[in-house]
Structure formats: C-alpha cells, structure tokens
C-alpha positions in Angstrom: 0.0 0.0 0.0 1.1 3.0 -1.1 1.9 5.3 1.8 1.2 9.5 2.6 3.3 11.8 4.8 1.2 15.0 5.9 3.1 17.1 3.5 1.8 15.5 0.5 -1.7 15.0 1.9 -1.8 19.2 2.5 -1.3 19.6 -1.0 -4.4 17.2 -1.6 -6.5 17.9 1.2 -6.4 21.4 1.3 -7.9 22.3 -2.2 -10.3 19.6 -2.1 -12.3 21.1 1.0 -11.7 24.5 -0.6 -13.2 23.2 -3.6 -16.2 21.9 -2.1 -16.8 24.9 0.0 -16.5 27.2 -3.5 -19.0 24.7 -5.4 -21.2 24.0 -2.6 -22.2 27.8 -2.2 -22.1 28.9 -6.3 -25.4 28.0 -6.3 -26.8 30.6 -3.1 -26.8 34.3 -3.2 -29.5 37.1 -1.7 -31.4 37.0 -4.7 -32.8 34.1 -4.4 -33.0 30.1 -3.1 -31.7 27.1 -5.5 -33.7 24.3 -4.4 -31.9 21.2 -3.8 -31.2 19.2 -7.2 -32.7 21.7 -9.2 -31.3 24.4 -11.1 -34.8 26.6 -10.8 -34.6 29.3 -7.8 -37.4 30.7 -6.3 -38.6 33.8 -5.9 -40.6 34.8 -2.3 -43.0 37.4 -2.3 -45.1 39.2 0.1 -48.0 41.7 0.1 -49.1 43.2 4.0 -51.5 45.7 5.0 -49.8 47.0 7.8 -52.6 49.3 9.6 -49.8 51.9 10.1 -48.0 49.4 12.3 -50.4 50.1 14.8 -51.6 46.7 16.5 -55.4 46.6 16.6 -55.5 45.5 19.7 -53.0 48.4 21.4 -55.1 51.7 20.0 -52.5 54.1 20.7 -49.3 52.5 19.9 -46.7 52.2 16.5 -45.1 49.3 17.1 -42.8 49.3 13.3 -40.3 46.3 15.0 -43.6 44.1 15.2 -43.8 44.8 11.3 -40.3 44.2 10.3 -40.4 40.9 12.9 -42.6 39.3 10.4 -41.3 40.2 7.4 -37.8 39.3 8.9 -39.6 35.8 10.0 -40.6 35.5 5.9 -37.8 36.6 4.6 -38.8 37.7 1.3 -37.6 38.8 -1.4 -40.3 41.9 -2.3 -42.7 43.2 0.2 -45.6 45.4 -1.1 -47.2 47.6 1.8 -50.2 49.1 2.1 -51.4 51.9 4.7 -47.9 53.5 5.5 -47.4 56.7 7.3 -44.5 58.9 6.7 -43.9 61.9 9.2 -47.4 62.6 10.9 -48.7 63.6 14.2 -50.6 60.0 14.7 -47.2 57.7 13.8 -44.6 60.0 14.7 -43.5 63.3 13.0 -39.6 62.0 13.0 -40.9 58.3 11.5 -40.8 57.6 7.7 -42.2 54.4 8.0 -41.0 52.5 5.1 -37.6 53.8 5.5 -37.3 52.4 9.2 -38.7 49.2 8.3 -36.1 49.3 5.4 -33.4 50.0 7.8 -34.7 47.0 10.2 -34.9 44.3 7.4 -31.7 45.3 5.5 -33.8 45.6 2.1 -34.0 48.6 -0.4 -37.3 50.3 -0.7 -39.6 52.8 -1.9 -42.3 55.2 -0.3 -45.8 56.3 -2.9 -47.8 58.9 -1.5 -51.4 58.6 -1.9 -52.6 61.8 0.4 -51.7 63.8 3.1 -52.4 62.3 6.1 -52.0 63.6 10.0 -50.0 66.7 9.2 -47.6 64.2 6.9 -48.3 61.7 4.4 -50.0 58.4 3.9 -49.7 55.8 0.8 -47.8 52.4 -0.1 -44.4 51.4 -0.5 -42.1 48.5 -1.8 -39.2 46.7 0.4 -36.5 44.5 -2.0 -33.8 42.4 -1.8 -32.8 43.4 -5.2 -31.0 47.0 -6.7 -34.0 49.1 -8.3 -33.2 50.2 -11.4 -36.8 52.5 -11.6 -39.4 53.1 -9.8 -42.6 55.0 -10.5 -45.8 56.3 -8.1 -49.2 56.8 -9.4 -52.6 58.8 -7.7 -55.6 56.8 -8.2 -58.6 58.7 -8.7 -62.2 58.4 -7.0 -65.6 59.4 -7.9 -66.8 62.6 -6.8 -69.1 63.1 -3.9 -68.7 59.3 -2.9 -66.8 60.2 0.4 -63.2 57.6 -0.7 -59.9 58.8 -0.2 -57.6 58.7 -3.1 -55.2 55.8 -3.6 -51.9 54.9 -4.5 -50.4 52.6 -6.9 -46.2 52.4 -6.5 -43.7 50.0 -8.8 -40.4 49.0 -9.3 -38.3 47.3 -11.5 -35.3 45.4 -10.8 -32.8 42.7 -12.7 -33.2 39.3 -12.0 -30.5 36.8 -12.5 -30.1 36.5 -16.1 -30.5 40.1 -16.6 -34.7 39.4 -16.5 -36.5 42.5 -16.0 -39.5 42.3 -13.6 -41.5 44.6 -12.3 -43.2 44.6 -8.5 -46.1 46.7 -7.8 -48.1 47.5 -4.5 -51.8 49.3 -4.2 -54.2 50.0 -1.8 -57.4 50.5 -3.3 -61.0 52.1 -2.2 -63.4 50.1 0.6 -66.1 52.3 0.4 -67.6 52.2 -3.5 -67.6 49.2 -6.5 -67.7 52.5 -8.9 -64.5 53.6 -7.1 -63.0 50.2 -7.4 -64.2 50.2 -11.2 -62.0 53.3 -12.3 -58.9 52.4 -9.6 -58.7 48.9 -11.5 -58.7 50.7 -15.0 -56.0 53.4 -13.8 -54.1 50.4 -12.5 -54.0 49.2 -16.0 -53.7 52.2 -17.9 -50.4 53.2 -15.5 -48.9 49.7 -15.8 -50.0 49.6 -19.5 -46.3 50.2 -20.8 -44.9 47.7 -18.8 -46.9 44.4 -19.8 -43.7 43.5 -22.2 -42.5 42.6 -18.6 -43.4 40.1 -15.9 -45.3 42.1 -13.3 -46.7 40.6 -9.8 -49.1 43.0 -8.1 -49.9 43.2 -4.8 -51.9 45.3 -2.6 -55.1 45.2 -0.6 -58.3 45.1 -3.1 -61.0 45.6 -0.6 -63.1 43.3 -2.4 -63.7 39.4 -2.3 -63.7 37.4 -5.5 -67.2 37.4 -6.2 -66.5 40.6 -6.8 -67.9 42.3 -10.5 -64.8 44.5 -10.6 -62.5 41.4 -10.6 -63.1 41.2 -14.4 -61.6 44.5 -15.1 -57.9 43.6 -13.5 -58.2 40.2 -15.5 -58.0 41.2 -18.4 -54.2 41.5 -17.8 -53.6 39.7 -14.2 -54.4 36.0 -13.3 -55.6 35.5 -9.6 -53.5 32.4 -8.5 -56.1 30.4 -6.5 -60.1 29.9 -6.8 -60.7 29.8 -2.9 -58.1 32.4 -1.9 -57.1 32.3 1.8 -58.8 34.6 4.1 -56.7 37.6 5.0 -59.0 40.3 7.5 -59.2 40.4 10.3 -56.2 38.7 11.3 -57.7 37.3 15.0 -60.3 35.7 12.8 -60.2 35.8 9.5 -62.9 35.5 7.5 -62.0 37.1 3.8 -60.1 37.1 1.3 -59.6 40.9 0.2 -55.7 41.0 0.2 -53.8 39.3 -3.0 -50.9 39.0 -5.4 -51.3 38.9 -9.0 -49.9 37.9 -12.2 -49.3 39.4 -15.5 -49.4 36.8 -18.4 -46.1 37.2 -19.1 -45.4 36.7 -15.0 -47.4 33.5 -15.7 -45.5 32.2 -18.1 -42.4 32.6 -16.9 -43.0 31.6 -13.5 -44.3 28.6 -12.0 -46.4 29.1 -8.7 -44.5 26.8 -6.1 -46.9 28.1 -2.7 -49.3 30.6 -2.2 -50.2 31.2 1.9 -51.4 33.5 4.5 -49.1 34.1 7.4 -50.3 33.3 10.4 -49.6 36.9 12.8 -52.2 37.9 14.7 -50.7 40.8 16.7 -49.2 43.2 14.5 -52.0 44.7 12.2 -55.4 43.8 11.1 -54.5 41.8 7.8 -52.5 38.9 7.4 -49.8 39.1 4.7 -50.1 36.9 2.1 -47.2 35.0 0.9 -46.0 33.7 -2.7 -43.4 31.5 -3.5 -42.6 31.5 -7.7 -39.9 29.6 -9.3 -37.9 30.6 -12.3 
C-alpha cells in the first residue's frame, strides 16, 4: 500500500475542502433560493397591510419592529405595503415608515404617496432584496361626492438573475364604492400599460372578495392564483379574502407558482400578509 506523509496530503487535502466549499455555495446568493437538485430558484413574495403598524389590539401604539419581525420571519424577497405613514402627528412626526422598516430588514425600498395624512403623508411602499433600477408612483382617482380617499399605486423594476426585467407593484385600493374600485382597477391598467412586455406581480389590498364584479376589469391582464383564496382580515379571525398578489401573463408564463399562503400573525396589524413563492 502505497503510503502518505502529511506534507503530501496538505497539498491534496487542502484544495479539495476548498473546492467543495466554492462549489457548494455557487449555487446561493440574496437574490434568491436554488432548491436542492434543481437548477430553478425561487422567488418569495409578500404583500401586507400593515394598519400603520399600529396593533389593533393596542389603540395608541406604533409598534414598526412588530412589522419588520414578520417580514424578517418570511424573509422575502419583495414586500408590497399598504397603509404607510410617513412623518405625521398620529405615527410620529420624525418616523418615515418605510424607511425604518427598510433599515430593520436590511432591504431597499420605496415610499408612494397617496394623500396627506395627519399633518404628513400616507400611501404604499415597496421593500426589495434586489437594486432598483426604476421606480414610479401613481394617484388613483375616486368618484366625486362618494366620500373615498384617493389611492396609490407604486412600482419598481429590478434585474433578475439573467438580466430578467421584472416589475413589482403595490396598491391599496377604495373600501367604500364598486364604482371607485371600477376606475382604480382601469387606472391600474392604464399606469402599468407600458410595462406588460414585462413580468409584473401585483400586490396590494383590493377591498373586495372574488365574487366581486370589478375582478373582471384587472383580469383582463392579471391571473388570480387560487379559486378559494385564503382569508386575509381580520387577522384574530379571518374571515375574507380581500388581500392578493397577481400575475401578469407574461409573469405567468415565466414563473411557475410553487406556494401561495397566508401568514399566520395575529398581533401586528389587522390583515395577514399573504405570501408567494414563484420559481424561475
């Protein structure tokens, strides 16, 4: 038998673990999760009405860590939010919101203003993983004399691996009026209208349940991924479905839906985020 002395074993040994450590972890990076044995990663995506990050049941608190704990408990990769505050009297005139929960989730992110709210302003906002190459905020309109608040619409674009645009969206539209709902959904198209060459996932709050009418306006460019949605408000007892992320066709084709779940939080705001998992 041929014998080694540890000199010629270092020059061996050494490399090898090197080598398996370097192949081992080619595969992982913070843009998203290779599944075992396959070569498709997935993408993890979040939508979350966060009710200002005021827990229902503490009236006169902001509790933002509460926020960020759950989104740091998903870890996704995009997080749309809806009902954001950003410097007012009722959250805090020194608290931007998204910013803060930026900062406490280590993720990029963007704030769209809907109104002014409490001396400051309220709207929706994005958190990423990913660089954002563009972003872009829209107003959504409401019909006059109906007593709604305007709305927001908010979007980014980023690179996936591969150099794959995509574009992520949030919106919070109206609770009060279907005819308000009716032109929010067309202004929803009509702003993302020049970027359906792209795959888009929208997410937001929709104030409606999917017997909904108005549903067939956003269809004719987004696919609702379930039939039975889960239940998102309240979150102590959940009862439906008015929260949701959507897909464009071409987010349809080139994705393929691997989970699509509620998140099970009942203390820090009034909806429970919905989660999707896509893989690419």
């Amino acid at each position: 038998m041929k014998k080694y002395n540890r000199s010629s074993l270092k020059h061996w040994v050494v490399p090898a673990i090197l080598s398996f450590f370097f192949l081992t972890s080619w595969g992982c990076n913070r843009t998203g999760t290779e599944l075992p044995g396959d070569s498709s990663k997935v993408l993890k995506l979040m939508t979350y009405n966060i009710h200002i990050a005021n827990p229902p049941s503490r009236p006169s608190v902001v509790d933002v860590e509460a926020i960020a704990n759950v989104i740091n408990t998903v870890k996704p990769d995009f997080v749309a939010l809806q009902e954001v505050d950003r410097f007012t009297d009722r959250s805090g005139k020194d608290l931007d919101q998204a910013k803060k929960l930026a900062e406490l989730t280590k993720m990029n992110y963007r704030f769209f203003k809907a109104l002014d709210r409490s001396n400051g302003e309220y709207g929706v906002a994005i958190l990423t993983k990913f660089e954002i190459e563009e972003s872009k905020g829209f107003v959504l309109p409401v019909v006059q004399n109906t007593g709604a608040e305007l709305r927001a619409l908010g979007l980014i674009r980023v690179k996936l691996p591969g150099d794959q645009d995509f574009v992520f969206a949030s919106t919070h539209i109206d609770h009060i009026a279907d005819q308000n709902r009716e032109l929010q959904s067309r202004e929803i198209l009509k702003s993302l209208k020049s970027y359906q060459k792209y795959p888009i996932v929208l997410g937001g709050d929709f104030n409606m349940n999917q017997s909904n009418e108005v549903w067939n306006t956003l269809k004719l460019i987004f696919n609702v991924p379930c039939t039975m949605c889960p239940a998102t408000h309240s979150a102590t007892n959940p009862k439906t479905s008015i929260d949701y992320l959507l897909l464009n066709t071409v987010s349809k084709t080139a994705f393929t839906i691997k989970s699509y779940n509620t998140h099970l939080e009942t203390y820090a705001s009034d909806h429970l985020p919905v989660v999707m998992e896509l893989k690419y």
